[in-house]
PDB file of N, CA, C and O in Angstrom:
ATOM      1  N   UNK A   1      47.606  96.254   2.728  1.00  0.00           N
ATOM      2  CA  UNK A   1      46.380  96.126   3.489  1.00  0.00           C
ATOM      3  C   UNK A   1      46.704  95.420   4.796  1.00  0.00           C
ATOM      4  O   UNK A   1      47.310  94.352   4.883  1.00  0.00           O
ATOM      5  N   UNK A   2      46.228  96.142   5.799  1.00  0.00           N
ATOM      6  CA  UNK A   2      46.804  95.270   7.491  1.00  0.00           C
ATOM      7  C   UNK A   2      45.399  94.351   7.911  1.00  0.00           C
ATOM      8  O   UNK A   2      44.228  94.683   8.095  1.00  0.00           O
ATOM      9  N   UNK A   3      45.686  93.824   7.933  1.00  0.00           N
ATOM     10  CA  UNK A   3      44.501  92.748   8.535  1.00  0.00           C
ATOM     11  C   UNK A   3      44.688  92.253  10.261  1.00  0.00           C
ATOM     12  O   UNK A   3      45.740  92.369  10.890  1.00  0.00           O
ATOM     13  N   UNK A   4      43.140  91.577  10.912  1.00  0.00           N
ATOM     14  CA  UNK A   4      43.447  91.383  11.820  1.00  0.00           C
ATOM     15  C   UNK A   4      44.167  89.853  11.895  1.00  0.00           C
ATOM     16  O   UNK A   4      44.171  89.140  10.892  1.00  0.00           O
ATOM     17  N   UNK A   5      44.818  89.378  13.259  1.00  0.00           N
ATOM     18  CA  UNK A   5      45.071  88.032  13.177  1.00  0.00           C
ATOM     19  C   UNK A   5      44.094  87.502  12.551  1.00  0.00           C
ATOM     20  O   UNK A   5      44.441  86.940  11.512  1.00  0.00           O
ATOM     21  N   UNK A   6      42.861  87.461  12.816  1.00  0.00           N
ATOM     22  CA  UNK A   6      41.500  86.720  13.209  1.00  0.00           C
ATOM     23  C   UNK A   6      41.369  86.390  11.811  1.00  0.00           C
ATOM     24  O   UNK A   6      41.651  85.287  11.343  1.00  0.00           O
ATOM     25  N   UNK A   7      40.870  87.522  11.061  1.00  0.00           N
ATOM     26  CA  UNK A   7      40.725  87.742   9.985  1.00  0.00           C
ATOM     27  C   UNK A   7      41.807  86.744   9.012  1.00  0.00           C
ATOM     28  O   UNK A   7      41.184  85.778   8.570  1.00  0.00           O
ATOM     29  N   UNK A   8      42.974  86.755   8.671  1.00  0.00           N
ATOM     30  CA  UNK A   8      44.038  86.140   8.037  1.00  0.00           C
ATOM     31  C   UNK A   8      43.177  84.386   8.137  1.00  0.00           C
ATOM     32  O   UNK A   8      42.654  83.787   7.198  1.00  0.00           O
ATOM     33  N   UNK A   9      43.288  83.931   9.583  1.00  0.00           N
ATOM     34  CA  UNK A   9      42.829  83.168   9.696  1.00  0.00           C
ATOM     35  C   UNK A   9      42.249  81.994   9.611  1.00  0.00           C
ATOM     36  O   UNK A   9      42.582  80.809   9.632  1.00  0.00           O
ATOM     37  N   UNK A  10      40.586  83.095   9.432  1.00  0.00           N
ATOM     38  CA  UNK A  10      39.665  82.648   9.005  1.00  0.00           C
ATOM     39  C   UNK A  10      39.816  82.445   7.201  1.00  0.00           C
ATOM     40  O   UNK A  10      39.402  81.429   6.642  1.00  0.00           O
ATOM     41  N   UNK A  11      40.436  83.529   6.500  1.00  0.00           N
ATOM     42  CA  UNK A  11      40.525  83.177   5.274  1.00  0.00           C
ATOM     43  C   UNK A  11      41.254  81.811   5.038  1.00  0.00           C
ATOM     44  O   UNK A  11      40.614  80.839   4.637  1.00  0.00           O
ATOM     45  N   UNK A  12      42.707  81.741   5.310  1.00  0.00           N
ATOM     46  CA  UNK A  12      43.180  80.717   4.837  1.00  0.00           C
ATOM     47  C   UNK A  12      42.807  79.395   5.350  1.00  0.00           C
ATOM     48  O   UNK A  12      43.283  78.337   4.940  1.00  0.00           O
ATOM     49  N   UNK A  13      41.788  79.540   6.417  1.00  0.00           N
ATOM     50  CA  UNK A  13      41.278  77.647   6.430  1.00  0.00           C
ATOM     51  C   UNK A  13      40.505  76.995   5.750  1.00  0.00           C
ATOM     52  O   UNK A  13      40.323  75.787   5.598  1.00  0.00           O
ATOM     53  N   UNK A  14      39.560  78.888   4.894  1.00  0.00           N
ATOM     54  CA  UNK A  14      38.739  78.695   3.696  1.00  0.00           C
ATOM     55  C   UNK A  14      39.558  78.258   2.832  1.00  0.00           C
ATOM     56  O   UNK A  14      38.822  77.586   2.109  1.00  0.00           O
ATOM     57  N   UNK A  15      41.066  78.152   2.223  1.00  0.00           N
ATOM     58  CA  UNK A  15      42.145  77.690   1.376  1.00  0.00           C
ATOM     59  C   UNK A  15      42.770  76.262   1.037  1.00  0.00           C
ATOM     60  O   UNK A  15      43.814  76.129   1.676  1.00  0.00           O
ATOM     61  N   UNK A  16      42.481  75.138   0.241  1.00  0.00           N
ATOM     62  CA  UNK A  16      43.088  74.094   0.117  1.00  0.00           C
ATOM     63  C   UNK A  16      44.314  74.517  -1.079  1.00  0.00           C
ATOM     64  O   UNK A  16      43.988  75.134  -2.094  1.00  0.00           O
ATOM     65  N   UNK A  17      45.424  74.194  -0.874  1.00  0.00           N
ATOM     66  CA  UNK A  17      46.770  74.246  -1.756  1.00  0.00           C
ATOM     67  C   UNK A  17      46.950  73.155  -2.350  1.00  0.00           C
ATOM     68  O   UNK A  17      46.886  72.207  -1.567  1.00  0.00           O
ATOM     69  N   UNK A  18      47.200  72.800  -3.663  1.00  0.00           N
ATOM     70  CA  UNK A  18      47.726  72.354  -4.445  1.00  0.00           C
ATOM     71  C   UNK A  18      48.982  71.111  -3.979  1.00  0.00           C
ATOM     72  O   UNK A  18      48.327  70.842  -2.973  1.00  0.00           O
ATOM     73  N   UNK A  19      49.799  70.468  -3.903  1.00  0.00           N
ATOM     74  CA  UNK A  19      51.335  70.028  -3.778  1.00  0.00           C
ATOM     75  C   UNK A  19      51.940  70.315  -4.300  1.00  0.00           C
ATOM     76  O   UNK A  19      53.076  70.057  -3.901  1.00  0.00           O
ATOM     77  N   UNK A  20      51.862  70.989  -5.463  1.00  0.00           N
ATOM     78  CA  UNK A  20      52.769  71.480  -5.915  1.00  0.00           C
ATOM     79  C   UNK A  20      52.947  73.098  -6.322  1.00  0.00           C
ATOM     80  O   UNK A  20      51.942  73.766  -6.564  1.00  0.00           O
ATOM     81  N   UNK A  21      54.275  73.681  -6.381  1.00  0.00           N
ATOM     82  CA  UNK A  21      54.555  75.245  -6.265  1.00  0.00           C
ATOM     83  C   UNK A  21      53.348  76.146  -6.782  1.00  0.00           C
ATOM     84  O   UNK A  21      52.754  77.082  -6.249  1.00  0.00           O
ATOM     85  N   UNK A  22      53.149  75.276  -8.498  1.00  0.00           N
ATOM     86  CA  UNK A  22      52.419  76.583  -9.255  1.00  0.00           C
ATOM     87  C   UNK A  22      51.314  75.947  -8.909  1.00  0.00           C
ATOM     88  O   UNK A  22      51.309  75.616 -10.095  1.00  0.00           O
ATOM     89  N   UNK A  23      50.210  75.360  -8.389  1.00  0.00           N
ATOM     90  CA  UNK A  23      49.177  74.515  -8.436  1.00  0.00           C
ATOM     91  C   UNK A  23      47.974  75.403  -7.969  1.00  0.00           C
ATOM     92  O   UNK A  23      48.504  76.505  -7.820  1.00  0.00           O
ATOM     93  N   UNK A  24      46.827  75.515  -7.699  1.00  0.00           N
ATOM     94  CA  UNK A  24      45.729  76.845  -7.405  1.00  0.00           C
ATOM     95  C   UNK A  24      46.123  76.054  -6.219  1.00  0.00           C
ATOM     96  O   UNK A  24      46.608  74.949  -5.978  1.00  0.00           O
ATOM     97  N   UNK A  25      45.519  77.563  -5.301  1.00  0.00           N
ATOM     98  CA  UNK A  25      44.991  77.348  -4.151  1.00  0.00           C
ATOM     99  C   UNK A  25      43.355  77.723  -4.149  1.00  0.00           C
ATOM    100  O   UNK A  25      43.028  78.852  -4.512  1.00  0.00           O
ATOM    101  N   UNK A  26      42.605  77.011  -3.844  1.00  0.00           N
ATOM    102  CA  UNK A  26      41.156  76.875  -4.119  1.00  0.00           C
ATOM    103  C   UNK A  26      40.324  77.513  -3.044  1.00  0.00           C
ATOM    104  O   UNK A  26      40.579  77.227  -1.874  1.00  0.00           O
ATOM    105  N   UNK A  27      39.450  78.265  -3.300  1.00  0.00           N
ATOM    106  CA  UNK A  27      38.609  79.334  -1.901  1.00  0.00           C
ATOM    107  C   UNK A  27      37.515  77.806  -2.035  1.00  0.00           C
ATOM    108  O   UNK A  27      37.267  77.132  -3.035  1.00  0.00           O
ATOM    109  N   UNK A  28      37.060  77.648  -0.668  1.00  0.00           N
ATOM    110  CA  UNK A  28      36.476  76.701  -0.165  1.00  0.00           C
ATOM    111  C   UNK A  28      35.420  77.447   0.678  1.00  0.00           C
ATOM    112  O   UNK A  28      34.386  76.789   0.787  1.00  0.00           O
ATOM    113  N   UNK A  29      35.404  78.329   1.140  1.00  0.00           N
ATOM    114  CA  UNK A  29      33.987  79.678   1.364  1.00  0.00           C
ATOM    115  C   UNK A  29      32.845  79.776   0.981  1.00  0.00           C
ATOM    116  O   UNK A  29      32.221  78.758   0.679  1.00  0.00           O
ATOM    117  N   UNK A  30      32.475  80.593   0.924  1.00  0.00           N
ATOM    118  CA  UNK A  30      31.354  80.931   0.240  1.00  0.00           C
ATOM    119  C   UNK A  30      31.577  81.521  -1.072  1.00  0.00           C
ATOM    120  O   UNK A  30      32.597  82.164  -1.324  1.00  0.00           O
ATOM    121  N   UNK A  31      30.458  81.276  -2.079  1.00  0.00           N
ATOM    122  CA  UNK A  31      30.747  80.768  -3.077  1.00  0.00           C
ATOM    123  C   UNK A  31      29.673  81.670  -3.936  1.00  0.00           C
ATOM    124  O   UNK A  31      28.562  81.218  -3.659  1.00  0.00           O
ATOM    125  N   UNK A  32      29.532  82.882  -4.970  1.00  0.00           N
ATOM    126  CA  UNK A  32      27.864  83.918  -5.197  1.00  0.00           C
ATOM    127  C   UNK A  32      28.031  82.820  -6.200  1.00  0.00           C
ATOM    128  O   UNK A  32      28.822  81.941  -6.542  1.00  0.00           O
ATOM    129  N   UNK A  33      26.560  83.472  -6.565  1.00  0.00           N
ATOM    130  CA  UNK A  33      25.936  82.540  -7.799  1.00  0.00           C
ATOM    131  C   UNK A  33      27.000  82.683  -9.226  1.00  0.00           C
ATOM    132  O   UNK A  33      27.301  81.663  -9.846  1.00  0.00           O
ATOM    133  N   UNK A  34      27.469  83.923  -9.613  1.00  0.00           N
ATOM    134  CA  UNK A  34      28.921  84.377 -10.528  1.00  0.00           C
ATOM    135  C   UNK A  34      30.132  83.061 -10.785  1.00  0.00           C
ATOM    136  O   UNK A  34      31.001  82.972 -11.652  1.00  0.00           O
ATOM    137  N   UNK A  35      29.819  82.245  -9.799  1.00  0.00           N
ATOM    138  CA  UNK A  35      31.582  81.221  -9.791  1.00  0.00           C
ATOM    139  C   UNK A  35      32.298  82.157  -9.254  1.00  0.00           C
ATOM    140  O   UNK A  35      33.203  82.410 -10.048  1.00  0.00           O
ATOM    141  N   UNK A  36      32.366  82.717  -8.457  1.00  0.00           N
ATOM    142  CA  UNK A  36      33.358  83.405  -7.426  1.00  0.00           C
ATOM    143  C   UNK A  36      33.093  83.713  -5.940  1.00  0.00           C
ATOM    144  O   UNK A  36      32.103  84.254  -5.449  1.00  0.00           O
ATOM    145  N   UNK A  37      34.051  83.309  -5.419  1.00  0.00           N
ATOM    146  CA  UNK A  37      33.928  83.382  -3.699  1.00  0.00           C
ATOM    147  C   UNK A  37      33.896  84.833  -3.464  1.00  0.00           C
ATOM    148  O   UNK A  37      34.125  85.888  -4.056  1.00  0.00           O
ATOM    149  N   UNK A  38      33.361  84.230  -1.902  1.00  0.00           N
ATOM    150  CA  UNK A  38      32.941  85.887  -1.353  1.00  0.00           C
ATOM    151  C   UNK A  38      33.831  85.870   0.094  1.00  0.00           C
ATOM    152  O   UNK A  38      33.987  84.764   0.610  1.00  0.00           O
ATOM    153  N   UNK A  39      34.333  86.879   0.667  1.00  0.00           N
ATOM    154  CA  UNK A  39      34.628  86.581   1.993  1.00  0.00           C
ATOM    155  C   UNK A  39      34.546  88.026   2.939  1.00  0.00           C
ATOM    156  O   UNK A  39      35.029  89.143   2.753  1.00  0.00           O
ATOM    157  N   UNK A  40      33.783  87.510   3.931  1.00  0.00           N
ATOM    158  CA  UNK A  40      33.012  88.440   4.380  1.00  0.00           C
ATOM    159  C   UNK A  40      34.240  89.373   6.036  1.00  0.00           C
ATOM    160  O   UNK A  40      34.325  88.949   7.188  1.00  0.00           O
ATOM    161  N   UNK A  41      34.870  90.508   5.494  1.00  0.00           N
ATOM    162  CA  UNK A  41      35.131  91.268   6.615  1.00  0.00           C
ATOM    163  C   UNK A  41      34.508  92.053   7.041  1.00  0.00           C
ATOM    164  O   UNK A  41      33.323  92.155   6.722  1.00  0.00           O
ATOM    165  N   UNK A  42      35.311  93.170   8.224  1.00  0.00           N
ATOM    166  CA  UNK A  42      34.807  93.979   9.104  1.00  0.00           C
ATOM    167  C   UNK A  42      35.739  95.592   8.670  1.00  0.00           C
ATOM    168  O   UNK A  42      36.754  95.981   9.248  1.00  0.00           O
ATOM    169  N   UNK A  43      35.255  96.074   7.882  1.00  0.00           N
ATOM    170  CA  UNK A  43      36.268  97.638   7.742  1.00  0.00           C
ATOM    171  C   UNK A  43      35.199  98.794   7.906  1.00  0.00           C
ATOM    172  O   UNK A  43      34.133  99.003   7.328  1.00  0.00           O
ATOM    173  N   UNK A  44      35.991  99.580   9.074  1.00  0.00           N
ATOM    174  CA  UNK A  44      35.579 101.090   9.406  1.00  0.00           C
ATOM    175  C   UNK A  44      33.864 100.684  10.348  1.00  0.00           C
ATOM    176  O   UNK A  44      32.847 101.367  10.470  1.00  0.00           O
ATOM    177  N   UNK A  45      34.219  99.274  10.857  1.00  0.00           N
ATOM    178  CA  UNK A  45      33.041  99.073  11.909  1.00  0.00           C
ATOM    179  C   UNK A  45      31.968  98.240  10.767  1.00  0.00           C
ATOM    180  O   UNK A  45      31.066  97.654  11.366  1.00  0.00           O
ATOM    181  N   UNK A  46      31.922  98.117   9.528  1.00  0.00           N
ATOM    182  CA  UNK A  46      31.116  97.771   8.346  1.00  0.00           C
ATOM    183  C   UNK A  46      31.107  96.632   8.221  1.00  0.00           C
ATOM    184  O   UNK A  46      32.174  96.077   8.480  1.00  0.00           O
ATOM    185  N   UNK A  47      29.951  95.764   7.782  1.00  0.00           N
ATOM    186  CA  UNK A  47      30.278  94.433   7.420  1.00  0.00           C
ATOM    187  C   UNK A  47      30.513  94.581   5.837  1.00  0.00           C
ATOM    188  O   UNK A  47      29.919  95.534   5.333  1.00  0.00           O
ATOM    189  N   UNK A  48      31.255  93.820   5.009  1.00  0.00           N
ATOM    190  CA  UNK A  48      31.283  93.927   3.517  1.00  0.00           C
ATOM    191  C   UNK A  48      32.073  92.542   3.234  1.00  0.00           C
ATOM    192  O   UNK A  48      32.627  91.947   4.158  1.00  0.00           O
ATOM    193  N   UNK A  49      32.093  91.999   1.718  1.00  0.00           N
ATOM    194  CA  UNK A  49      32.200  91.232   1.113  1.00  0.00           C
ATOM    195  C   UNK A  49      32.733  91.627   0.587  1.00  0.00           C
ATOM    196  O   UNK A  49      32.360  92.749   0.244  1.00  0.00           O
ATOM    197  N   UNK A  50      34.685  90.903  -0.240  1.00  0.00           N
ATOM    198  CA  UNK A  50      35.142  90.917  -0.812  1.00  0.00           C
ATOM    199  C   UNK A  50      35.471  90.014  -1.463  1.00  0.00           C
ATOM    200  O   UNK A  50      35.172  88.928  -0.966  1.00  0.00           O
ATOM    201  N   UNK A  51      36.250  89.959  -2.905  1.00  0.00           N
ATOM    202  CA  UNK A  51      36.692  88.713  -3.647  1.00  0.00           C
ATOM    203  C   UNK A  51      37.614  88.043  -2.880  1.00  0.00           C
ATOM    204  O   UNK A  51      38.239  88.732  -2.074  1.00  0.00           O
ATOM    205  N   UNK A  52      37.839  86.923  -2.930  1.00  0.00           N
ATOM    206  CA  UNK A  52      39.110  86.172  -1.798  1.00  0.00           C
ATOM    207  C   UNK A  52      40.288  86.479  -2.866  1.00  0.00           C
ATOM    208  O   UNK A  52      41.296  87.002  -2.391  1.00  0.00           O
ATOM    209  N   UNK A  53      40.272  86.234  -4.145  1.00  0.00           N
ATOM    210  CA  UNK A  53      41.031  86.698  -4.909  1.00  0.00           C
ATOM    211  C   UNK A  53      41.668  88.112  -4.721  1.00  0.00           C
ATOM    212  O   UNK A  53      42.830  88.118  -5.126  1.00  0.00           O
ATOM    213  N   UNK A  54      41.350  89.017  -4.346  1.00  0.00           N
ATOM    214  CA  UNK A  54      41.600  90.147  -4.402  1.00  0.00           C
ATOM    215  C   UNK A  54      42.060  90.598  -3.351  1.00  0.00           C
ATOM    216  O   UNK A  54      42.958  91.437  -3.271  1.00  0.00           O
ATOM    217  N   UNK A  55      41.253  89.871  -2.102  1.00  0.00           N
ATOM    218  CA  UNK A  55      41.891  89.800  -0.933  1.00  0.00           C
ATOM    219  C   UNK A  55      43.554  88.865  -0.633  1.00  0.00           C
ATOM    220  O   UNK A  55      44.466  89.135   0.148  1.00  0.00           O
ATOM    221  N   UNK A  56      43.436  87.987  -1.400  1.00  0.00           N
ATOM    222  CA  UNK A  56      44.488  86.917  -1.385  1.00  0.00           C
ATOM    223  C   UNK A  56      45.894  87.977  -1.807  1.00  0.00           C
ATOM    224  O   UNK A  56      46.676  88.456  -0.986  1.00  0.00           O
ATOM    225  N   UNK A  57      45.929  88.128  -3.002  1.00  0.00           N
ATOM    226  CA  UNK A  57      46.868  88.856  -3.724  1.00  0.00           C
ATOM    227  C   UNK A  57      47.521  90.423  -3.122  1.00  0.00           C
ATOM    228  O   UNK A  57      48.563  91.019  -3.395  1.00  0.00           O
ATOM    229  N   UNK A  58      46.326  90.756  -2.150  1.00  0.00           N
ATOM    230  CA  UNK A  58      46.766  92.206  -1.392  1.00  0.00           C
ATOM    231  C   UNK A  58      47.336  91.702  -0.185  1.00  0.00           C
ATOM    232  O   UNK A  58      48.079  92.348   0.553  1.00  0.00           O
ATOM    233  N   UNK A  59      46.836  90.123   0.049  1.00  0.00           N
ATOM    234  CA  UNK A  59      47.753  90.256   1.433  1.00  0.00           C
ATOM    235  C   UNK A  59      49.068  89.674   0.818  1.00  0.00           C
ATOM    236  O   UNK A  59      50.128  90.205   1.148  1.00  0.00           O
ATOM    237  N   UNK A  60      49.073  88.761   0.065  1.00  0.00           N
ATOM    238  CA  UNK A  60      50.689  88.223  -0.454  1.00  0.00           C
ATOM    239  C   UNK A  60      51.753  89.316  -0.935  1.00  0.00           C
ATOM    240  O   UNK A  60      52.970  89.262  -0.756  1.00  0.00           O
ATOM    241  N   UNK A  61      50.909  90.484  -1.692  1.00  0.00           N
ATOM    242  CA  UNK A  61      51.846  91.313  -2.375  1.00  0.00           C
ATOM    243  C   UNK A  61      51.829  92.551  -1.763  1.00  0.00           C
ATOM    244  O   UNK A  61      52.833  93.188  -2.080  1.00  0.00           O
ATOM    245  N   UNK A  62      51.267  93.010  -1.188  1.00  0.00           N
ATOM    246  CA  UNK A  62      51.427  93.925  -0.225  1.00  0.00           C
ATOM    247  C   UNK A  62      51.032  95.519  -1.195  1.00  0.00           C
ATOM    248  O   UNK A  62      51.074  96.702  -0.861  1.00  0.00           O
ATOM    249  N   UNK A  63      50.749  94.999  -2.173  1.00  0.00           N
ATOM    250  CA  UNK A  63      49.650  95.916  -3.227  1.00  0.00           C
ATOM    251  C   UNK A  63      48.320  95.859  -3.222  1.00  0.00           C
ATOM    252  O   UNK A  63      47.646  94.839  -3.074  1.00  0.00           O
ATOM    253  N   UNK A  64      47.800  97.333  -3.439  1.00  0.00           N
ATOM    254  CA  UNK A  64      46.227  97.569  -2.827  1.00  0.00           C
ATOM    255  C   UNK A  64      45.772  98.072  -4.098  1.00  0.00           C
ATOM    256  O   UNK A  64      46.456  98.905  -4.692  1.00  0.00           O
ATOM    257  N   UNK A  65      44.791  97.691  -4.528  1.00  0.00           N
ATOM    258  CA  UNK A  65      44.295  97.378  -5.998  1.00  0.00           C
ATOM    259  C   UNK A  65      43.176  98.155  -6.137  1.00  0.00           C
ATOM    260  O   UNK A  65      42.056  97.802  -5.766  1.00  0.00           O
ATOM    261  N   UNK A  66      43.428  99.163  -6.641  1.00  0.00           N
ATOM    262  CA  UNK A  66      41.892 100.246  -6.868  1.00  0.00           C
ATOM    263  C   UNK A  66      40.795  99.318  -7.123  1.00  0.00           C
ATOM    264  O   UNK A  66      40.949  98.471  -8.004  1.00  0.00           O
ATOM    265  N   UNK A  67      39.529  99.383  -6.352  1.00  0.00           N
ATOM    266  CA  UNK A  67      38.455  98.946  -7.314  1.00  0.00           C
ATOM    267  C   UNK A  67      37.582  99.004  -8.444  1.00  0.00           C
ATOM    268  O   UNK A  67      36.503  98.448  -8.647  1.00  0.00           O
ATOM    269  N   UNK A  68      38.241  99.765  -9.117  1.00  0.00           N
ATOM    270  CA  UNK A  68      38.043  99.410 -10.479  1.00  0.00           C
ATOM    271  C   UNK A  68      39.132  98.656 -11.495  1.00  0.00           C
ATOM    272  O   UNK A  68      38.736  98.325 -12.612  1.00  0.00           O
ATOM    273  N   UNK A  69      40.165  98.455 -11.194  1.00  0.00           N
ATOM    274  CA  UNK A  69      41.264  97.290 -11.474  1.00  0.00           C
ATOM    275  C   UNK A  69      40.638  96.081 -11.599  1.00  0.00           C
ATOM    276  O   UNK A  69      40.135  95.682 -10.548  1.00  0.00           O
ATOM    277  N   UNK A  70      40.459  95.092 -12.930  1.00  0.00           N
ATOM    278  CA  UNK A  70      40.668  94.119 -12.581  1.00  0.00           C
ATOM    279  C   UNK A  70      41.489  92.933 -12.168  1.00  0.00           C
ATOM    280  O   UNK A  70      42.595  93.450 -12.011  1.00  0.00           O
ATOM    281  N   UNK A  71      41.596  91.880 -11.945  1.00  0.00           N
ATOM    282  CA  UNK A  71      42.291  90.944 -11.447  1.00  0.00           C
ATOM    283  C   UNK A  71      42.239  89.849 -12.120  1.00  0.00           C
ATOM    284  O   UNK A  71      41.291  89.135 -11.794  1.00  0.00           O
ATOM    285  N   UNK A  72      42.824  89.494 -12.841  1.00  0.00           N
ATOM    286  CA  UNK A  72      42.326  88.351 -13.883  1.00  0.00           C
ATOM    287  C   UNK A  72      43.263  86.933 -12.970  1.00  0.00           C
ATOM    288  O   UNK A  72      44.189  87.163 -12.192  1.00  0.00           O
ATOM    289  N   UNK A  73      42.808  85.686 -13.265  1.00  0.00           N
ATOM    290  CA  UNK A  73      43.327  84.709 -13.704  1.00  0.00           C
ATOM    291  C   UNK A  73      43.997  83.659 -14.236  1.00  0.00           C
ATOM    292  O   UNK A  73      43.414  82.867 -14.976  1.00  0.00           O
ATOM    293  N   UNK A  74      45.401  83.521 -13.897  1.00  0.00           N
ATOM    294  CA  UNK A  74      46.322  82.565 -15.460  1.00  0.00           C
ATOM    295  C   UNK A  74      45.616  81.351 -15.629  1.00  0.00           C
ATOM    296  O   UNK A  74      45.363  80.699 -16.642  1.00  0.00           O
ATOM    297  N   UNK A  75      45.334  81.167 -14.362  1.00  0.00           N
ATOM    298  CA  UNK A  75      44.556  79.293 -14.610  1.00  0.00           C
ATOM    299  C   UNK A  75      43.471  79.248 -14.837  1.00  0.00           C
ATOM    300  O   UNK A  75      42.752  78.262 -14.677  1.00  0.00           O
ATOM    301  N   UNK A  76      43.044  80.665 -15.390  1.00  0.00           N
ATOM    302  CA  UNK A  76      40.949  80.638 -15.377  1.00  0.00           C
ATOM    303  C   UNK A  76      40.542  79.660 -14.650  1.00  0.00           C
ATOM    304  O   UNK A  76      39.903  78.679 -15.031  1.00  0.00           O
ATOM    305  N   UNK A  77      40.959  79.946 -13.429  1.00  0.00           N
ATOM    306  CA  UNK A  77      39.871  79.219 -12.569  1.00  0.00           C
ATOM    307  C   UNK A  77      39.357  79.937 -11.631  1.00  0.00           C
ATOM    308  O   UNK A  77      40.053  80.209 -10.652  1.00  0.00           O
ATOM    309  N   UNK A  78      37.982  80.413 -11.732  1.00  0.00           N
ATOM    310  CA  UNK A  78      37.474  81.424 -10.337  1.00  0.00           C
ATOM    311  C   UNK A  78      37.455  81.342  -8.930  1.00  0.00           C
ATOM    312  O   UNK A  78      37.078  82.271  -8.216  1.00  0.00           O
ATOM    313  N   UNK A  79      37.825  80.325  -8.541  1.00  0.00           N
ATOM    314  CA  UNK A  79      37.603  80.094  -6.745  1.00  0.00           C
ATOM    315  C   UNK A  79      39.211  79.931  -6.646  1.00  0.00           C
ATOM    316  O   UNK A  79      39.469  79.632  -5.480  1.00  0.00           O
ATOM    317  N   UNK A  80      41.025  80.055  -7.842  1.00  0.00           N
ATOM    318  CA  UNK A  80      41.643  80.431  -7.467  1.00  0.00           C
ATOM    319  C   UNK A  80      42.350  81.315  -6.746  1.00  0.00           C
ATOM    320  O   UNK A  80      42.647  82.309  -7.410  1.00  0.00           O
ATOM    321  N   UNK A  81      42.698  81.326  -5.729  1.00  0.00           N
ATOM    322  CA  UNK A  81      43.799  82.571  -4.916  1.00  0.00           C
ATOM    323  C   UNK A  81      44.917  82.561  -4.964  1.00  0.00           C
ATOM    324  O   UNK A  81      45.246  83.621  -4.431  1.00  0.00           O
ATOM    325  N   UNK A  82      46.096  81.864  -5.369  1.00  0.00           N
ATOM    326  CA  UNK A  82      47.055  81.481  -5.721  1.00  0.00           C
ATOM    327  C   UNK A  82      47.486  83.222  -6.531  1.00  0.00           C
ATOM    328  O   UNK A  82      46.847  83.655  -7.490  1.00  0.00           O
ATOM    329  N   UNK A  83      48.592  83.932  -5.917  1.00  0.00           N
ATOM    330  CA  UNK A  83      48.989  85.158  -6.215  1.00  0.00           C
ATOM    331  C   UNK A  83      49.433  85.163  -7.180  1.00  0.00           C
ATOM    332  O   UNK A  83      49.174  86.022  -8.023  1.00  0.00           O
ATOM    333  N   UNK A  84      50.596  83.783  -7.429  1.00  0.00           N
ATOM    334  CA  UNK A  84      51.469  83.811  -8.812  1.00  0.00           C
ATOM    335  C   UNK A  84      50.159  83.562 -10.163  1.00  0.00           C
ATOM    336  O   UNK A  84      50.471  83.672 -11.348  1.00  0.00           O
ATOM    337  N   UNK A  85      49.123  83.318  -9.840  1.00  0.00           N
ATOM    338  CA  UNK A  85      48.446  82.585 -10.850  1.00  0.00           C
ATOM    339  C   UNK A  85      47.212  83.866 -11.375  1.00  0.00           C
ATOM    340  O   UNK A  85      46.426  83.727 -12.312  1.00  0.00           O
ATOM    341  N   UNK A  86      47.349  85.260 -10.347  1.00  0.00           N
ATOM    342  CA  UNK A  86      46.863  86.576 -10.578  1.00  0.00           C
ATOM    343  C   UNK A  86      47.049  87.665 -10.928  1.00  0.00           C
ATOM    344  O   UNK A  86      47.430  88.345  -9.976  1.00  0.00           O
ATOM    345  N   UNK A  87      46.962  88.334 -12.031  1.00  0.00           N
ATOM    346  CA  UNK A  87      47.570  89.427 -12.617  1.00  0.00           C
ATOM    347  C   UNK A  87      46.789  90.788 -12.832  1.00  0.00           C
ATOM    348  O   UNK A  87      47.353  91.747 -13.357  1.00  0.00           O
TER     349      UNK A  87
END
């Protein structure tokens, strides 16, 4: 998935990291009523909302995740983005 500078950005300042390697990185965003962040881009001129999770993991791994795939959690924690911690 190619993103703009802008875009990259704005996500990761929504991001606090852990100190240590395996530790979450926590979406600090906006937040739906579910326990899961939302983060709002711009594709094909559109405004839309995606998981930061889902977004996180497509930009680290450079894999694009059908939407109907889910994305689970190792640390069950929902406002994680942390790639190693998403499967």
């Amino acid at each position: 998935m190619r993103q703009r500078r802008g875009e990259a950005d704005r996500f990761w300042e929504k991001v606090v990291k852990g100190p240590r390697p395996h530790d979450c990185w926590i979406w600090t965003g906006a937040i739906a009523d579910d326990g899961y962040g939302r983060f709002w881009v711009t594709r094909d001129g559109e405004q839309r909302t995606l998981r930061p999770q889902r977004h996180a993991y497509e930009h680290l791994t450079g894999e694009t995740l059908h939407p109907g795939n889910p994305l689970m959690h190792v640390c069950d924690v929902p406002l994680c983005v942390h790639a190693s911690e998403l499967r």
